[in-house]
DRENDO-1510 file (C-alpha; in Angstrom, 1 decimal, always signed):
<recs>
REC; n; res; u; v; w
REC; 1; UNK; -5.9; +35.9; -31.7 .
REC; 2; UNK; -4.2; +39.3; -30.8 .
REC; 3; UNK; -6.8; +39.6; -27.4 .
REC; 4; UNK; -5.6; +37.0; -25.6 .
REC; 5; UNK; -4.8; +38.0; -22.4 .
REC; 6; UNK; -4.3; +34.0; -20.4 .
REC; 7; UNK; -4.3; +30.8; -21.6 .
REC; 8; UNK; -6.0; +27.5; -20.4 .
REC; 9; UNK; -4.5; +24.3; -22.1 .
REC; 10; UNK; -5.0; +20.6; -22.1 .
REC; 11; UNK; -2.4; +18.3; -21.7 .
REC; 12; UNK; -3.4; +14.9; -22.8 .
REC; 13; UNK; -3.8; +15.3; -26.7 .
REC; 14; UNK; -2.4; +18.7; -26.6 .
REC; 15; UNK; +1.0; +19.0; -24.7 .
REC; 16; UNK; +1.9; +15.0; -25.0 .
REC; 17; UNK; -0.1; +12.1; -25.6 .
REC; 18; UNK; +0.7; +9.3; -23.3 .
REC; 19; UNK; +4.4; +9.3; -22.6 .
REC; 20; UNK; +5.4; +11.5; -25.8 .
REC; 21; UNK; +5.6; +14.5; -26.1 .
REC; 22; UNK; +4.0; +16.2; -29.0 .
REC; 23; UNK; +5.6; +19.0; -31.5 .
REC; 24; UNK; +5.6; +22.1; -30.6 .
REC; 25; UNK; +4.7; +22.0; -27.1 .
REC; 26; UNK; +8.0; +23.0; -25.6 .
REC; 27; UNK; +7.9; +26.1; -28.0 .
REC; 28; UNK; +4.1; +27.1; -26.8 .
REC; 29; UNK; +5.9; +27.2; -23.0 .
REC; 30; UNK; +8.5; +29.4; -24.5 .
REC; 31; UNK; +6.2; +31.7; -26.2 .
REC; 32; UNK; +3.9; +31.7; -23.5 .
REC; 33; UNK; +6.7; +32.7; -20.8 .
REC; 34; UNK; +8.1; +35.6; -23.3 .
REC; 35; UNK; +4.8; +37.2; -24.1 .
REC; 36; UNK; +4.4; +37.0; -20.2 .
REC; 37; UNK; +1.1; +35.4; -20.9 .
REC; 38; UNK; -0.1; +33.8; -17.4 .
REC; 39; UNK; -1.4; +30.3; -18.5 .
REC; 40; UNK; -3.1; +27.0; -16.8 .
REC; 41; UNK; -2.2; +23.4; -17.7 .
REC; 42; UNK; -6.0; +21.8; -17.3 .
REC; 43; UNK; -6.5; +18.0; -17.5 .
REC; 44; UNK; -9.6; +16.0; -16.4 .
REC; 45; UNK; -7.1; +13.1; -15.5 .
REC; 46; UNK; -7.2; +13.1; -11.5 .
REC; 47; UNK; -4.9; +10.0; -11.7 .
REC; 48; UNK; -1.8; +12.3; -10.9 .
REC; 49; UNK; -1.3; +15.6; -8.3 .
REC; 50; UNK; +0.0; +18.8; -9.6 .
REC; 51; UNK; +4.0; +17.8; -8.3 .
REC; 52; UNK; +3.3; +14.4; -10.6 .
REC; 53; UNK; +2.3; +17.4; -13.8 .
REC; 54; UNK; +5.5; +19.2; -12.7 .
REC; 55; UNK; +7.9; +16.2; -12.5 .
REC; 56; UNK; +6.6; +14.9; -15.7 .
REC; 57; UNK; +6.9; +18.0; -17.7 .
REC; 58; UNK; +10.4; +18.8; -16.5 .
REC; 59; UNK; +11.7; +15.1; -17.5 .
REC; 60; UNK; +9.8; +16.3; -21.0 .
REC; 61; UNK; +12.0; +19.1; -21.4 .
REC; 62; UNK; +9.3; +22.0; -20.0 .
REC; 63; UNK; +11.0; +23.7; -17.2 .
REC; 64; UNK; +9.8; +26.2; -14.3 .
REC; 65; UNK; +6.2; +24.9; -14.1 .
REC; 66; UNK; +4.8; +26.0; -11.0 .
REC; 67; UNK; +2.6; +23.6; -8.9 .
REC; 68; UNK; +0.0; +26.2; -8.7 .
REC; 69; UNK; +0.3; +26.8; -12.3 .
REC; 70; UNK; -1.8; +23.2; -13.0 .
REC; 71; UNK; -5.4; +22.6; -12.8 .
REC; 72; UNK; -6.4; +19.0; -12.5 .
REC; 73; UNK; -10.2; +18.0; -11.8 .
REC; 74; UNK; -8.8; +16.4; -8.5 .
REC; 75; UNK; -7.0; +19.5; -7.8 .
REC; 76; UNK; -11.0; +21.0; -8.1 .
REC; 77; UNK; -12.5; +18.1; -6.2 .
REC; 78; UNK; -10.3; +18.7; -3.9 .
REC; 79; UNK; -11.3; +22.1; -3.4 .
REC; 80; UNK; -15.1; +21.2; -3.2 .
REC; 81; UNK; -14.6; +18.6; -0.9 .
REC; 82; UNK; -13.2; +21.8; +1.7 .
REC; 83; UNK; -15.5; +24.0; +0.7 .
REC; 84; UNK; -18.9; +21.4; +1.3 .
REC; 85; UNK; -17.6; +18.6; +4.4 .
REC; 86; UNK; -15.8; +19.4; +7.6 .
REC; 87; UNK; -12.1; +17.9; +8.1 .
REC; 88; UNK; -12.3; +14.0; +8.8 .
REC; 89; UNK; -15.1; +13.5; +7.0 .
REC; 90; UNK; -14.5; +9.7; +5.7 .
REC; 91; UNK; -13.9; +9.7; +2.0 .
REC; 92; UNK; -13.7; +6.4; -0.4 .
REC; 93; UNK; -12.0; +6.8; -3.8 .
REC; 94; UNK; -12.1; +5.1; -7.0 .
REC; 95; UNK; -9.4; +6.5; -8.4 .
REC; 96; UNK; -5.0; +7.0; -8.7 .
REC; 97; UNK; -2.4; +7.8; -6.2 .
REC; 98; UNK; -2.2; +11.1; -6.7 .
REC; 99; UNK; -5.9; +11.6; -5.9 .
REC; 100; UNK; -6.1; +9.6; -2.9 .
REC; 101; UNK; -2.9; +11.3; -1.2 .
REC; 102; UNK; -4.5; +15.1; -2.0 .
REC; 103; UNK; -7.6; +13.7; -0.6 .
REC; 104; UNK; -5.9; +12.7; +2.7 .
REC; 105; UNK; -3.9; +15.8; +2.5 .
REC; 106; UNK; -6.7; +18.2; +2.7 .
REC; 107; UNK; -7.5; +16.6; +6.2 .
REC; 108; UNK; -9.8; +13.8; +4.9 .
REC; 109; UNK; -10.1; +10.2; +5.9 .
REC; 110; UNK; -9.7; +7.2; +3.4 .
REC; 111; UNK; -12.4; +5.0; +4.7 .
REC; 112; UNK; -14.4; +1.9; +3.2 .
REC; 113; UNK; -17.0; +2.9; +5.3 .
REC; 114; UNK; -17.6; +6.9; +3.9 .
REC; 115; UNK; -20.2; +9.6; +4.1 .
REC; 116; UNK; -18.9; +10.7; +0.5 .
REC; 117; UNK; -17.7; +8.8; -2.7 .
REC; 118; UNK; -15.5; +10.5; -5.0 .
REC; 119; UNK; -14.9; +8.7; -8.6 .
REC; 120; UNK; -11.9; +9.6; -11.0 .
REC; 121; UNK; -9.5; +7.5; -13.6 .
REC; 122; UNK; -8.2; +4.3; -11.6 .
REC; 123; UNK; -5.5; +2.3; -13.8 .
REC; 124; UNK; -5.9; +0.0; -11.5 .
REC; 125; UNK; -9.7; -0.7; -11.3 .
REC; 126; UNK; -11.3; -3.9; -9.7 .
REC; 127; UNK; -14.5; -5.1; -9.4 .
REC; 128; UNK; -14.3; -4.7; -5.0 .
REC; 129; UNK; -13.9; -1.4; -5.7 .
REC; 130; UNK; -17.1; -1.1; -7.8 .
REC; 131; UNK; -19.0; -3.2; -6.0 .
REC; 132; UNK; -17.9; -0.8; -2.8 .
REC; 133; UNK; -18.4; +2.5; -4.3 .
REC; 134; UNK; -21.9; +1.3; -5.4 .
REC; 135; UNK; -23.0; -0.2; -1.9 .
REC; 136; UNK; -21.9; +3.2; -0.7 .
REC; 137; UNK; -24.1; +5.4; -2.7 .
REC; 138; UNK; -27.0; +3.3; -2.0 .
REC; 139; UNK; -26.4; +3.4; +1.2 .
REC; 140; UNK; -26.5; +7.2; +1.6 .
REC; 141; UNK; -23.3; +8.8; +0.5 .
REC; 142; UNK; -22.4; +11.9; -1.9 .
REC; 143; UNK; -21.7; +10.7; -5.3 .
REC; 144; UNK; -19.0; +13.0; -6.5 .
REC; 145; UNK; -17.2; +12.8; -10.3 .
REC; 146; UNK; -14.3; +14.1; -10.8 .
REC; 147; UNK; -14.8; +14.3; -14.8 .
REC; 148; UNK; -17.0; +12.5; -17.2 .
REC; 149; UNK; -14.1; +11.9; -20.2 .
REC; 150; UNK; -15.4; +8.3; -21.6 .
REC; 151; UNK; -12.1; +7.9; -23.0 .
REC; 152; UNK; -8.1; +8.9; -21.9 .
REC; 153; UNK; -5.5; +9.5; -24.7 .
REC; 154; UNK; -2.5; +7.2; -24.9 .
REC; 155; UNK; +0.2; +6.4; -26.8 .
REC; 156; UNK; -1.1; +3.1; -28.1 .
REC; 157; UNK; -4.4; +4.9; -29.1 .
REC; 158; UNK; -7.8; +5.4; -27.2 .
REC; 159; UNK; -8.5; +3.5; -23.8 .
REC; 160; UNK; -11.2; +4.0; -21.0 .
REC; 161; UNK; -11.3; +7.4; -19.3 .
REC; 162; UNK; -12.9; +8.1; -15.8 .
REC; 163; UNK; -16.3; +8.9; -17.6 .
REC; 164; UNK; -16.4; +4.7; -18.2 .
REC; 165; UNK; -15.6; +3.7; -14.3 .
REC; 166; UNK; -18.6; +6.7; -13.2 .
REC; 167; UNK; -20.9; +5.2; -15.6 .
REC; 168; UNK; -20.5; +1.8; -14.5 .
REC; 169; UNK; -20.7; +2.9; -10.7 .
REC; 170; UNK; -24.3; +5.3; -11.6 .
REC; 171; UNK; -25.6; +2.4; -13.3 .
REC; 172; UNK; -24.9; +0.4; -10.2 .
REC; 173; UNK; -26.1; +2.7; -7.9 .
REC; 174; UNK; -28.8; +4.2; -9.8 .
REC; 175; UNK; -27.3; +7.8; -9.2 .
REC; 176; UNK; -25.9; +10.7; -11.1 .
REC; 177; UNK; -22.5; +12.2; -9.6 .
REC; 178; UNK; -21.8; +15.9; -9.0 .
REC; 179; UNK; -19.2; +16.0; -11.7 .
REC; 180; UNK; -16.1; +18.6; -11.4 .
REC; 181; UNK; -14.0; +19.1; -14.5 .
REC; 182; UNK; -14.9; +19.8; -18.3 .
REC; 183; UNK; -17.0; +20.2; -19.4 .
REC; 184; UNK; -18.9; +21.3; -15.8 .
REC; 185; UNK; -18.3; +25.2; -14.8 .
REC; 186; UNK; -16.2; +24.2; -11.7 .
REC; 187; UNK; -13.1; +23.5; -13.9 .
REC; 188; UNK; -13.1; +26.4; -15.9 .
REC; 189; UNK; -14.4; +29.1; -13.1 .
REC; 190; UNK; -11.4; +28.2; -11.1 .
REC; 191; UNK; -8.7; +28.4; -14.2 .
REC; 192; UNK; -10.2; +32.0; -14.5 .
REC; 193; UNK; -9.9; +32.9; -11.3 .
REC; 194; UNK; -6.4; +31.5; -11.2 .
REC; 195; UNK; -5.3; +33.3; -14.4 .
REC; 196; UNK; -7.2; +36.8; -13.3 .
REC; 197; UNK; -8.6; +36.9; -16.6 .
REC; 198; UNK; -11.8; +37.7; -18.3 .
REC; 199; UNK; -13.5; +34.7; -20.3 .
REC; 200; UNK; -14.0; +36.7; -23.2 .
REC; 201; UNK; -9.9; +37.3; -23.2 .
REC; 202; UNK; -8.9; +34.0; -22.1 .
REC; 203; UNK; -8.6; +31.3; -24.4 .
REC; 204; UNK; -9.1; +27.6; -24.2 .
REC; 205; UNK; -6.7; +25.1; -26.5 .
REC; 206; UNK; -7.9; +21.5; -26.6 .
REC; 207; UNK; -8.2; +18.1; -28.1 .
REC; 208; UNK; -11.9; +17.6; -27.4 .
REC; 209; UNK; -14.9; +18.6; -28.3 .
REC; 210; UNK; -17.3; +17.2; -25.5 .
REC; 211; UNK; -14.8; +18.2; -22.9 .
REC; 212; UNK; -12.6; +20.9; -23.7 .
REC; 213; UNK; -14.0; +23.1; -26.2 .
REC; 214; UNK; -17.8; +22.6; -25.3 .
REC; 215; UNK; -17.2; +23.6; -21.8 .
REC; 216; UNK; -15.2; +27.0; -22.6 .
REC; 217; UNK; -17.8; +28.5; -25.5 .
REC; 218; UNK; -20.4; +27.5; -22.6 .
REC; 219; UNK; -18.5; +29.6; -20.0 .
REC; 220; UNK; -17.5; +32.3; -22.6 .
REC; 221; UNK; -13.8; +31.5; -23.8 .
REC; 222; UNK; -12.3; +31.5; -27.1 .
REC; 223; UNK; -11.6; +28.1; -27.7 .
REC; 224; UNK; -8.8; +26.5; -30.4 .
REC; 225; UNK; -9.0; +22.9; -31.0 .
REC; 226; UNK; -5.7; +20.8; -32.4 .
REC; 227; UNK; -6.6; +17.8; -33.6 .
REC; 228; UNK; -3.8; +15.9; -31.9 .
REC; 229; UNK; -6.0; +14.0; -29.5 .
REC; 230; UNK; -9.5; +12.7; -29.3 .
REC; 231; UNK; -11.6; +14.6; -32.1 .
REC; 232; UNK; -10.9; +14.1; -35.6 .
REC; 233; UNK; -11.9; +16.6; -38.7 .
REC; 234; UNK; -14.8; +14.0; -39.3 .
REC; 235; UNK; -16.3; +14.2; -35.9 .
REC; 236; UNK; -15.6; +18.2; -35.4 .
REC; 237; UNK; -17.7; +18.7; -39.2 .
REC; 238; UNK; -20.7; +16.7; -37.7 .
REC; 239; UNK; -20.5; +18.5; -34.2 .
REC; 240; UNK; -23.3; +21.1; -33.6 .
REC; 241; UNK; -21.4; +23.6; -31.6 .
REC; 242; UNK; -17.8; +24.9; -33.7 .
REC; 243; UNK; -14.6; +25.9; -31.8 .
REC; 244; UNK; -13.3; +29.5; -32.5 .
REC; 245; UNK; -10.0; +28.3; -34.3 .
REC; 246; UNK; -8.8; +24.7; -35.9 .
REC; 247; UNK; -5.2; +23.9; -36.2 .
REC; 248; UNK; -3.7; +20.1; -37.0 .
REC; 249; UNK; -1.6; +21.1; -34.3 .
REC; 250; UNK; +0.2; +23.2; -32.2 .
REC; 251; UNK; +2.9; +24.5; -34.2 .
REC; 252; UNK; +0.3; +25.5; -36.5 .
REC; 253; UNK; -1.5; +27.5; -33.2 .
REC; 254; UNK; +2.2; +29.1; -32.4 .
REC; 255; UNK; +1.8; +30.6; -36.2 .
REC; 256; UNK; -1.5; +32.4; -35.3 .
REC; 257; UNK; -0.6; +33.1; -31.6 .
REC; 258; UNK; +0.5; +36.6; -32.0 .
</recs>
C-alpha cells in the first residue's frame, strides 16, 4: 500500500457504526492529515447533508472536516438532478431531512405532484409515502435512487437500508430507478474527481462487498475491506470478486498504510 496517492472511505461500518465510533478511526484522520493524503468520506446514506457528516464527526472527536470533503449519494443526486432538470422542476422525496433541504436548496420544488421521484433511506417511512411515490412513477415521472444498500449498519445490528424502500416502490411501480451511489459509477467518478486522483492510485476502504468494494475494482480502485460492518469472513470467502486487502479492522489498515 505504498502508491496510494487519495483515499475514499465509508463511514457506516468503517468510521462508526451507528452512534459509536469505532477503533482506530480518529487515528486514520490523523494519519491521513500528516501524510497530507487528500481523502473522501463516501456513504450511500442520503438521510443526512454533508454539515450533518461534519457536526457528527466533530462531536466524535474528528476535527477540521471540510463540507466539501464528504460524498453522500444525495450530495451526487443532488448533482444529477442540476445537471438533467431545469430549476423549479417539482421533486417528491422518499427520504431524510437532510435530503429534502439539499433538494430544495439546489432550486428545486418539494411537490406531491412531481415530474421526478427521487428515493433514499427515510427513518421515518409510511405507507402515503409509498403509495405516492408509486402513483407518481406510473404516472410519468423519473424514477431516481439514490443507492440500492438493502440494509444500513447500526448499533443494535442490521436494519433496512434505502435499497428495501426502492424495491418496494419498483415493485409498485413496475420500474427500475436510475440509481446514484455504490456501487453505480456516479459515486465513485465524482470522489475521483474530487480527490484529483488516478483510480489505479486511489484506494477504496469499506465494509461491503456489494457496495463498496464491488463498485471500486469495477471503476479501477484498490479496495481494503474491514470487517467492521456488513460483510463477514464467511460471506467475503464465498464472494466471486476479492478485495485487494482484508483487515478485521482499521487499526489493522493504519499498520499497512504506509
Amino acid at each position: 500500500m505504498t502508491e496510494i496517492h487519495g483515499v475514499v472511505m465509508d463511514m457506516d461500518g468503517v468510521v462508526w457504526r451507528g452512534d459509536e465510533l469505532l477503533p482506530g478511526a480518529i487515528a486514520l484522520f490523523d494519519k491521513l492529515k500528516a501524510r497530507g493524503l487528500p481523502f473522501a468520506a463516501a456513504t450511500n446514506n442520503s438521510a443526512k447533508s454533508p454539515t450533518d457528516y461534519v457536526q457528527k464527526l466533530a462531536h466524535m472527536g474528528i476535527d477540521g472536516i471540510r463540507e466539501d470533503q464528504i460524498l453522500t449519494s444525495g450530495r451526487v443526486t443532488i448533482s444529477y438532478l442540476t445537471r438533467t432538470y431545469p430549476q423549479g422542476t417539482p421533486v417528491y422525496v422518499v427520504g431524510g431531512d437532510g435530503l429534502r433541504h439539499m433538494v430544495v436548496r439546489a432550486g428545486f420544488d418539494l411537490s406531491d405532484a412531481a415530474r421526478v421521484v427521487v428515493v433514499g433511506i427515510d427513518f421515518d417511512l409510511t405507507y402515503n409515502k409509498l403509495k405516492r411515490a408509486v402513483q407518481l412513477i406510473r404516472g410519468g415521472a423519473d424514477f431516481i435512487g439514490t443507492n440500492g444498500d438493502k440494509t444500513f449498519p447500526m448499533a443494535d445490528g442490521l436494519v433496512p437500508g434505502a435499497g428495501s424502500i426502492i424495491a418496494a416502490i419498483q415493485t409498485g411501480a413496475g420500474q427500475a430507478p436510475l440509481m446514484m451511489g455504490k456501487p453505480n459509477r456516479p459515486m465513485f467518478d465524482a470522489a475521483l474527481e474530487l480527490l484529483g486522483t488516478s483510480a489505479a492510485n486511489t484506494l477504496m476502504i469499506g465494509d461491503r462487498m456489494d457496495t463498496d468494494i464491488d463498485g471500486a475494482n469495477s471503476a479501477g480502485l484498490q479496495t481494503a475491506l474491514v470487517l467492521t460492518g456488513v460483510t463477514t469472513r464467511a460471506e467475503l470467502e464465498v464472494s466471486p470478486t476479492q478485495p485487494d486487502y482484508v483487515f478485521d479492522g482499521l487499526p489493522q489498515l493504519l499498520d499497512a498504510l504506509l
